[in-house]
C-alpha positions as CSV (number, residue, x, y, z in Angstrom):
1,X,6.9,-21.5,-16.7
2,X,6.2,-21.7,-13.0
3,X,9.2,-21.0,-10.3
4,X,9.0,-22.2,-7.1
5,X,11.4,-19.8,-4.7
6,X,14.4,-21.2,-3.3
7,X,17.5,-19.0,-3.2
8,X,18.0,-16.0,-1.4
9,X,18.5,-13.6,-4.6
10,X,20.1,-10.2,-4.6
11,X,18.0,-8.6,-2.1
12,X,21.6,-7.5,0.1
13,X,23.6,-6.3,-2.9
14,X,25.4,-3.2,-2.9
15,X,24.6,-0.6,-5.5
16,X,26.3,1.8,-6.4
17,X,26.1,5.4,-8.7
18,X,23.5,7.3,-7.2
19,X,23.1,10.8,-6.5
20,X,21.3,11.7,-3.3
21,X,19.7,14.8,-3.3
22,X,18.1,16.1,0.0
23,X,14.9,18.5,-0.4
24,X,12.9,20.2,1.5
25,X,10.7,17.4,1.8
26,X,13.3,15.6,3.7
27,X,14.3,16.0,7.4
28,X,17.2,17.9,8.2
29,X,17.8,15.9,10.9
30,X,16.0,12.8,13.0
31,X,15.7,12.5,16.7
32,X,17.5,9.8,17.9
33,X,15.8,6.2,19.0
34,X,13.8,6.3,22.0
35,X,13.6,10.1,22.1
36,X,10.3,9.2,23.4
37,X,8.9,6.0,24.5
38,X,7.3,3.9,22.0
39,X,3.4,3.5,22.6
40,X,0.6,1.3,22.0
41,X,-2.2,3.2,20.9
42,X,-4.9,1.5,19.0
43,X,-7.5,3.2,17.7
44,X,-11.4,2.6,17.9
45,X,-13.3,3.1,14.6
46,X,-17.0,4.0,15.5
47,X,-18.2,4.0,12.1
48,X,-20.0,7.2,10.3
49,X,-23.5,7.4,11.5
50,X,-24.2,9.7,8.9
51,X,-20.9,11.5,8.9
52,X,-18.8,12.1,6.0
53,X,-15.3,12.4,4.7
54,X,-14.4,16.2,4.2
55,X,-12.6,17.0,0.6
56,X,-11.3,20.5,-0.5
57,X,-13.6,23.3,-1.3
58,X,-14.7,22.3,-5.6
59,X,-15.0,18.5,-4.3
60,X,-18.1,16.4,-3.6
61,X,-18.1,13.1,-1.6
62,X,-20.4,10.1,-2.0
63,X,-20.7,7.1,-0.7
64,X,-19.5,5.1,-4.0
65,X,-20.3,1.0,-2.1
66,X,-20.7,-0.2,0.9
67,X,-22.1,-4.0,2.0
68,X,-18.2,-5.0,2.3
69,X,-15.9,-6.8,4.9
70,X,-12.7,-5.7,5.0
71,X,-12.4,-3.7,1.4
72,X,-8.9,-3.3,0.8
73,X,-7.5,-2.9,-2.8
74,X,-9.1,-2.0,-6.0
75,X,-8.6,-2.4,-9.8
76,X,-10.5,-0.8,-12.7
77,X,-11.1,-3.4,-15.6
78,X,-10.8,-2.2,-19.2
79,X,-15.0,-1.6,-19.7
80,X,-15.1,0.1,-15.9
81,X,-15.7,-2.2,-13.4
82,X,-14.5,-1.9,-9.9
83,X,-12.7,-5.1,-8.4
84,X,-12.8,-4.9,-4.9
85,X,-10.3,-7.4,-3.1
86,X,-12.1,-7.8,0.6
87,X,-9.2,-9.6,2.4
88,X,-7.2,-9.4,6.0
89,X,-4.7,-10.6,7.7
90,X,-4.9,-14.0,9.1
91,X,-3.0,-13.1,12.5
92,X,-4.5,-11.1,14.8
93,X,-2.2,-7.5,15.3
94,X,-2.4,-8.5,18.9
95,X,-0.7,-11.7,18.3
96,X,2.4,-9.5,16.4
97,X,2.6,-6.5,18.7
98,X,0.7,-7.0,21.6
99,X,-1.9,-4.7,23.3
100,X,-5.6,-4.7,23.4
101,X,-8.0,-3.6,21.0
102,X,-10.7,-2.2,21.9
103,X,-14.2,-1.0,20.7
104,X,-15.6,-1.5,17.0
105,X,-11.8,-2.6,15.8
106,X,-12.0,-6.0,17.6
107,X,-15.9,-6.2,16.6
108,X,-14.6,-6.0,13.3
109,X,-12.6,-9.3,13.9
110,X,-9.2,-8.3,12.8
111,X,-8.1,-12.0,12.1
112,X,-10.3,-13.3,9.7
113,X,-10.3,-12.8,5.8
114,X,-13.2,-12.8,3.4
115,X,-10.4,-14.0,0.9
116,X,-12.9,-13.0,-2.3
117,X,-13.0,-10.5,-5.3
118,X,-16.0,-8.4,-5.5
119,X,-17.2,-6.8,-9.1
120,X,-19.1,-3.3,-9.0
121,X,-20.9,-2.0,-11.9
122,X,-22.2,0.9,-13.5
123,X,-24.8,-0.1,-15.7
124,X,-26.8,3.1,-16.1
125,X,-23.7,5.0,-16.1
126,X,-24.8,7.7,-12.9
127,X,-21.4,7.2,-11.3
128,X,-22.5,4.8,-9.1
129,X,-22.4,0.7,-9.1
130,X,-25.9,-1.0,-9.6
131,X,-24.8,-4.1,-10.0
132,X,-22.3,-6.0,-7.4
133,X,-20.9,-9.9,-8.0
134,X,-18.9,-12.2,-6.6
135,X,-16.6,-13.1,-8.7
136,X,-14.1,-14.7,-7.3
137,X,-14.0,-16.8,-3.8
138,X,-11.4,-19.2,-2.2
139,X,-8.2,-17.2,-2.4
140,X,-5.6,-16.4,0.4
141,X,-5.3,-13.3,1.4
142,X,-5.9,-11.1,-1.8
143,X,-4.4,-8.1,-2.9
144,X,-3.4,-6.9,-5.5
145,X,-4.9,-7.1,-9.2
146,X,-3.9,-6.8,-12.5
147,X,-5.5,-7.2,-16.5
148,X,-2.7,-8.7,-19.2
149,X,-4.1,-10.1,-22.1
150,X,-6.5,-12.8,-21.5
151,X,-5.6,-13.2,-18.1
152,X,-6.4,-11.7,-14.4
153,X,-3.5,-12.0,-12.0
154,X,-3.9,-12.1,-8.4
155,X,-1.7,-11.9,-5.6
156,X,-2.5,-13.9,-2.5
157,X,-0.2,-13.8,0.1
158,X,1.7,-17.0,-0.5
159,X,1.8,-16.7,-4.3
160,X,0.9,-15.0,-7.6
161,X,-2.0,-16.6,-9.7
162,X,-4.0,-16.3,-12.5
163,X,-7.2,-17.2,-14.1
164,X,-8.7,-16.7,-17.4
165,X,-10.3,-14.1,-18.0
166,X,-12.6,-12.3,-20.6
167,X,-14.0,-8.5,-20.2
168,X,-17.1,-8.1,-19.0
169,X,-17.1,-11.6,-17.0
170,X,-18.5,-11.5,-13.7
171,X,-17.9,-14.5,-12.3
172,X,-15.0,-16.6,-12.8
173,X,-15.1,-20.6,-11.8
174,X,-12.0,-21.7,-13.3
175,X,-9.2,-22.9,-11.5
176,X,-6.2,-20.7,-10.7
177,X,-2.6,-21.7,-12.5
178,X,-0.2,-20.7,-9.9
179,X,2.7,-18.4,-11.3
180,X,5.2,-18.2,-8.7
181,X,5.6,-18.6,-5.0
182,X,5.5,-15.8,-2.4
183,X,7.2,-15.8,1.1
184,X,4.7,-16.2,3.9
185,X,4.4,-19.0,6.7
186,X,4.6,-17.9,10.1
187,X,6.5,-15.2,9.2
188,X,4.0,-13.0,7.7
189,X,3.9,-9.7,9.9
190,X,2.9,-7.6,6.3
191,X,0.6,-9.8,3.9
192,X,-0.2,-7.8,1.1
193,X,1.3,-8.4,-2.2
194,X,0.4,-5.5,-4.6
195,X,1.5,-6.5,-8.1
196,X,1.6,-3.5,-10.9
197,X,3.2,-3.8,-14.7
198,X,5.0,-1.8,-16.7
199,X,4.1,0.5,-19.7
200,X,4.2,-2.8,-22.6
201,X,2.7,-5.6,-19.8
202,X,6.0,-7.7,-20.3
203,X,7.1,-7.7,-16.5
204,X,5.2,-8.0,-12.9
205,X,6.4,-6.1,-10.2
206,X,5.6,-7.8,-6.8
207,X,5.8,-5.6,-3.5
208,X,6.6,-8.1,-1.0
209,X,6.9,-6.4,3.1
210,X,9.1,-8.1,6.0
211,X,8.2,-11.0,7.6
212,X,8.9,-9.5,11.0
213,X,9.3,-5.2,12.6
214,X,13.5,-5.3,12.0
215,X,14.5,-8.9,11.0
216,X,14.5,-9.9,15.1
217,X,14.6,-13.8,13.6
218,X,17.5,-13.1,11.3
219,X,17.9,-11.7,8.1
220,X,18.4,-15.0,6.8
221,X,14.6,-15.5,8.0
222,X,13.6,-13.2,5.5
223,X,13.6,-14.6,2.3
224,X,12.9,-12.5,-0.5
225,X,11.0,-10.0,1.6
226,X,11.2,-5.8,2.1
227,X,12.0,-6.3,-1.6
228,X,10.3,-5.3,-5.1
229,X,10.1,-8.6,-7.4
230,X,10.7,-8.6,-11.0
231,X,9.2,-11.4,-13.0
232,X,8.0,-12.0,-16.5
233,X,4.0,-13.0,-16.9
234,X,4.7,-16.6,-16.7
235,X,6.6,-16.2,-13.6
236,X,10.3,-16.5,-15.8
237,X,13.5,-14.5,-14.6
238,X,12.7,-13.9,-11.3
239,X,15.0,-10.9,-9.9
240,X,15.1,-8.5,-6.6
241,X,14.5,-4.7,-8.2
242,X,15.0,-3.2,-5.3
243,X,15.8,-4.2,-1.8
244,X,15.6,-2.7,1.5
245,X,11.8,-1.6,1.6
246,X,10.5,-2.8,5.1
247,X,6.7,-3.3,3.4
248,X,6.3,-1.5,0.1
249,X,2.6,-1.4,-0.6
250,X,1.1,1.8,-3.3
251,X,3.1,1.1,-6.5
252,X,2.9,3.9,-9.9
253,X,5.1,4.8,-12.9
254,X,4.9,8.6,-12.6
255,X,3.0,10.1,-15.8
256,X,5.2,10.7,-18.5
257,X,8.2,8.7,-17.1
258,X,9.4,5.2,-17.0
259,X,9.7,5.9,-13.3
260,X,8.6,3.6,-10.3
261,X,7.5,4.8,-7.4
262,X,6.6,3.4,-3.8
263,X,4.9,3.8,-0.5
264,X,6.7,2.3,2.2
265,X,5.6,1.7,5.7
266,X,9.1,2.1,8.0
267,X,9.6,-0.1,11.3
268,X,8.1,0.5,14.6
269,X,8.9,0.8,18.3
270,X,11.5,3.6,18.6
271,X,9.5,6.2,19.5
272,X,6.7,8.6,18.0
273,X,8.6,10.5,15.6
274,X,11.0,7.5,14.6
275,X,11.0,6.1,11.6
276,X,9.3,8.4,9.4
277,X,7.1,6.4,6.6
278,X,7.9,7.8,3.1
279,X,7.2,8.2,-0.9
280,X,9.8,7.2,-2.9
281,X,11.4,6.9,-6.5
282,X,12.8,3.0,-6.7
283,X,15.9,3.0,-8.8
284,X,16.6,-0.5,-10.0
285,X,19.2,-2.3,-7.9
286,X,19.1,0.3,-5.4
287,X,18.8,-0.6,-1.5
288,X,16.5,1.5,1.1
289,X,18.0,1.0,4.5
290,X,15.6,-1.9,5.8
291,X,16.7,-3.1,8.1
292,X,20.6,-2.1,9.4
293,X,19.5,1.4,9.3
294,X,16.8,4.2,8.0
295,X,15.7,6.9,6.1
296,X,19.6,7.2,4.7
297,X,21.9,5.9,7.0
298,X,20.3,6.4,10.5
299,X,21.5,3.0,11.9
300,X,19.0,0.7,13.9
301,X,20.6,0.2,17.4
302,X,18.5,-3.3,17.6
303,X,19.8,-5.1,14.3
304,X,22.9,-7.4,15.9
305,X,23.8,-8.1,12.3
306,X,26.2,-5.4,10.6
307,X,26.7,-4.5,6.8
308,X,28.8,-1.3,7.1
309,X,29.3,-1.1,3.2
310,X,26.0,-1.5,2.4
311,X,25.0,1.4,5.1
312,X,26.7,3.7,3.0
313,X,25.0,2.9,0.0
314,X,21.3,3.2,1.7
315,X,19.2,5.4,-0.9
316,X,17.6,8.5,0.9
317,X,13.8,8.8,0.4
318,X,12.3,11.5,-1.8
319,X,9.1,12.1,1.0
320,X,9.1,12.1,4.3
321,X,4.9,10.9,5.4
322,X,5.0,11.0,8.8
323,X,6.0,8.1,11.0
324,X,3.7,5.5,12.0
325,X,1.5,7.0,9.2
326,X,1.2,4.1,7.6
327,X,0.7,5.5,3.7
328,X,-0.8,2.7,1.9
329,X,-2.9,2.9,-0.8
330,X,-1.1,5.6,-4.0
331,X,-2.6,6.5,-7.1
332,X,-1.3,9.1,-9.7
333,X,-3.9,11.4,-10.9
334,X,-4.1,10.7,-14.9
335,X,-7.1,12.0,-15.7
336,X,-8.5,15.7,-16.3
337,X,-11.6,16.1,-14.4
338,X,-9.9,17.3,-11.3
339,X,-8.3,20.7,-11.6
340,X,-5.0,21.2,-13.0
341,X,-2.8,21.3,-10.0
342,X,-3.8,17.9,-9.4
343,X,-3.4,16.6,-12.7
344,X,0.1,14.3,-12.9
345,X,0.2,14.5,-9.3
346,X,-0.1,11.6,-6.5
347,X,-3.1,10.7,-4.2
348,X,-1.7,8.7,-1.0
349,X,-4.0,7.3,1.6
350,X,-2.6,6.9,5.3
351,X,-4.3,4.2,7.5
352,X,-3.2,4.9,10.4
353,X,-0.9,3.3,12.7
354,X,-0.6,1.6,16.4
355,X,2.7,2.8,17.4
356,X,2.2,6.7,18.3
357,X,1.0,8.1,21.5
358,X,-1.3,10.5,19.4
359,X,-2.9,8.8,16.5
360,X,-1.3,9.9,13.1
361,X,-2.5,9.1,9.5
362,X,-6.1,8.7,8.7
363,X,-6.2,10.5,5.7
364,X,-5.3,11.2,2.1
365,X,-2.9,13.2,1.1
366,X,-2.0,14.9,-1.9
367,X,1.4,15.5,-3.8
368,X,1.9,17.9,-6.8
369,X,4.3,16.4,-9.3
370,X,6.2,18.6,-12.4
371,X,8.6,17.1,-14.8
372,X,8.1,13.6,-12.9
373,X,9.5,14.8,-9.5
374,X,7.2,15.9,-6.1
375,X,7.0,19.2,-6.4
376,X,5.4,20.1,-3.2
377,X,5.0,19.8,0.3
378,X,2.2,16.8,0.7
379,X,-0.9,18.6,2.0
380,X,-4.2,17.0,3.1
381,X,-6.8,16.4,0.6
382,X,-9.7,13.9,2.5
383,X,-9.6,14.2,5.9
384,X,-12.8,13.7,8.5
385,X,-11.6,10.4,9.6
386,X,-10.3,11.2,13.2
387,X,-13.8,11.6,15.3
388,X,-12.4,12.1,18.7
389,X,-8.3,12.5,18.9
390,X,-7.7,12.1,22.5
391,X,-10.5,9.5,23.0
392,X,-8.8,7.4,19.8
393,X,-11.9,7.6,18.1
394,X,-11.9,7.0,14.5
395,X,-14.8,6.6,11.9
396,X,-12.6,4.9,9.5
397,X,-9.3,3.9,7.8
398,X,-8.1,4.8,4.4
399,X,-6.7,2.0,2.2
400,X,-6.4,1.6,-1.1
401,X,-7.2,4.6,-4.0
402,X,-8.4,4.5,-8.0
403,X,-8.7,7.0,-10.4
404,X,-12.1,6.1,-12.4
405,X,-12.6,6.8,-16.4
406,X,-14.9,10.1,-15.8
407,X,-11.8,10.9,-13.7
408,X,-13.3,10.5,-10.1
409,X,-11.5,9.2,-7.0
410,X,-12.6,6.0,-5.0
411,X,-10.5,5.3,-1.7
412,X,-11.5,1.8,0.4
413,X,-12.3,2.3,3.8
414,X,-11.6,-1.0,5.3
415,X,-12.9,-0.5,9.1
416,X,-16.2,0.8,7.8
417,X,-16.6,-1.6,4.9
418,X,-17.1,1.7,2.6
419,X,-16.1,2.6,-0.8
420,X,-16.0,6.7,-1.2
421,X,-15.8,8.5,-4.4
422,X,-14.5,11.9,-4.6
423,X,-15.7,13.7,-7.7
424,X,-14.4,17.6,-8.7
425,X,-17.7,20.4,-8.8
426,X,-18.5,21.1,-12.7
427,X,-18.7,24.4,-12.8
């Protein structure tokens, strides 16, 4: 059954019954907005040159692909392929915030999107693709990626589709059945739509970002956004599952647990250490802040609109990232190849933002996990990617993460068109 959107839902609900626990990887206290004055500071990625990412002592890192534009997200098929969704935004980041861009990053023409699925291969099984397709072309604004059945979902920016599919196939020519609509228009400040499923493939889950930095149009304006959507696969039974995530991107059940967890990108322009970007359990029904206030209930002096009731009920974050991080890509670490203390923990990659006088991000991180719950301070785990700090220099930008069957690590790099893999020393 297709559903085309056109109510509101229950993104604004109050929800209450949870507990908030503070830990130590929360902040005992914020600086208040415009502490410091909120900068433009774009960064200019001058590629590798023969450079390298730097991993822990025990890890090696190779170039896994490159040969891309734009590599963003990724999704392992059921024989081992790598899907590589090469997309962008449409919209120039100087038509939404201003500024110039200068160097490689403009060079790399921000504003146009490939809008195709790439398939990698391993067919002599070295750990390395020998074989790349194109098997899919035409789309708008890719993302995310997901296997049910005889089926590949995709979601483009305005909508979820899918195609027939058959394992193995390389190349698919068939035309897309569209599953439900997606918010977008001119309103499409964060594009991505990462869709994940759940542990019997009988829902969708839909990360859907704001149209705009803190609702400036309206909060009427944002329909069905800074939300996780809950569908069934034939786009049935549409329902907000949690509300209040300004752009939710890095989706994963924790191992062992039937719980959901989230990246989230927070809003910009109230200084450099405000709002912090986080990790977070989503508790179904529950609301985030986005956007009458943050990170609990830190109210947003610029939202003219008021929902007092609903402040109190804001859900405080389990991980503070860093603010103007911009965490993106998350992957729990299932496999066993890695050694133990990253085993059921989470990989996070941080692209990097705009809005901090001294660039912050560009990296992965690491966060140990016991009994389903962080159990650690996140600590850096592939760094490199910062050439020259004061000069803004950058070789590249971390997106998206995957955990491979022989239990290696590939993380897009979007501004050098690189995939890298990260495999543990055998010893």
């Amino acid at each position: 059954m297709k559903n085309t959107i056109f109510f509101l839902g229950l993104c604004m609900l109050p929800i209450s019954g949870f507990t908030q626990t503070k830990t130590k990887m929360q902040p005992d206290s914020l600086p208040s907005p415009y502490a410091t004055k909120s900068s433009r500071n774009f960064s200019n990625v001058i590629g590798w040159n023969g450079e390298m990412p730097k991993a822990p002592k025990g890890f090696v890192v190779e170039k896994f692909a490159d040969g891309f534009e734009n590599p963003r997200w990724m999704y392992i098929t059921p024989n081992g392929d790598v899907l590589v969704a090469e997309t962008n935004s449409n919209h120039s980041l100087l038509e939404q915030v201003g500024g110039t861009i200068i160097g490689a990053n403009k060079a790399n023409n921000l504003s146009h999107s490939a809008d195709r699925i790439t398939l990698l291969r391993d067919t002599n099984k070295d750990g390395i693709p020998d074989q790349k397709d194109t098997l899919l072309t035409g789309l708008n604004q890719p993302f995310g990626m997901l296997i049910i059945g005889k089926w590949l979902y995709i979601g483009n920016t305005n909508a979820l589709v899918r195609y027939p599919y058959k394992v193995g196939q390389t190349k698919i020519s068939d035309s897309p059945e569209k599953i439900i609509d997606l918010p977008a228009g001119d309103h499409n400040r964060h594009w991505t739509r990462n869709i994940i499923t759940n542990s019997d493939s009988s829902k969708i889950y839909i990360g859907v970002g704001s149209g705009t930095n803190v609702a400036e149009e309206g909060i009427a304006n944002e329909l069905l956004r800074a939300n996780i959507l809950e569908i069934n696969l034939d786009g049935s039974d549409l329902k907000v599952y949690a509300s209040g995530l300004r752009n939710p991107v890095g989706m994963g059940w924790a191992p062992g647990t039937k719980t959901l967890w989230t990246v989230v990108n927070e809003r910009d322009e109230l200084g450099d250490e405000l709002v912090p970007d986080y990790l977070t359990s989503v508790k179904q029904g529950g609301f985030y802040g986005w956007p009458y206030c943050y990170f609990g209930q830190h109210i947003d002096p610029r939202v003219e609109e008021t929902q007092p009731e609903l402040v109190k009920k804001s859900i405080v974050p389990d991980v503070n990232l860093g603010s103007h991080t911009a965490s993106l890509g998350l992957a729990f670490y299932t496999a066993n190849s890695f050694p133990k203390k990253y085993q059921g923990g989470v990989f996070l990659a941080q692209h990097g933002s705009w809005n901090r006088s001294v660039l912050a991000g560009y990296k992965v991180v690491f966060i140990p996990f016991a009994n389903g719950k962080p159990a650690g301070e996140p600590e850096d785990f592939l760094t490199g990617f910062i050439a020259n700090l004061e000069e803004n220099k950058v070789h590249g930008r971390p997106v998206g993460l995957a955990v491979m069957p022989d239990g290696s690590l590939l993380l897009t790099d979007d501004m050098s068109n690189i995939i890298w893999r990260v495999r543990a020393v055998k010893k």
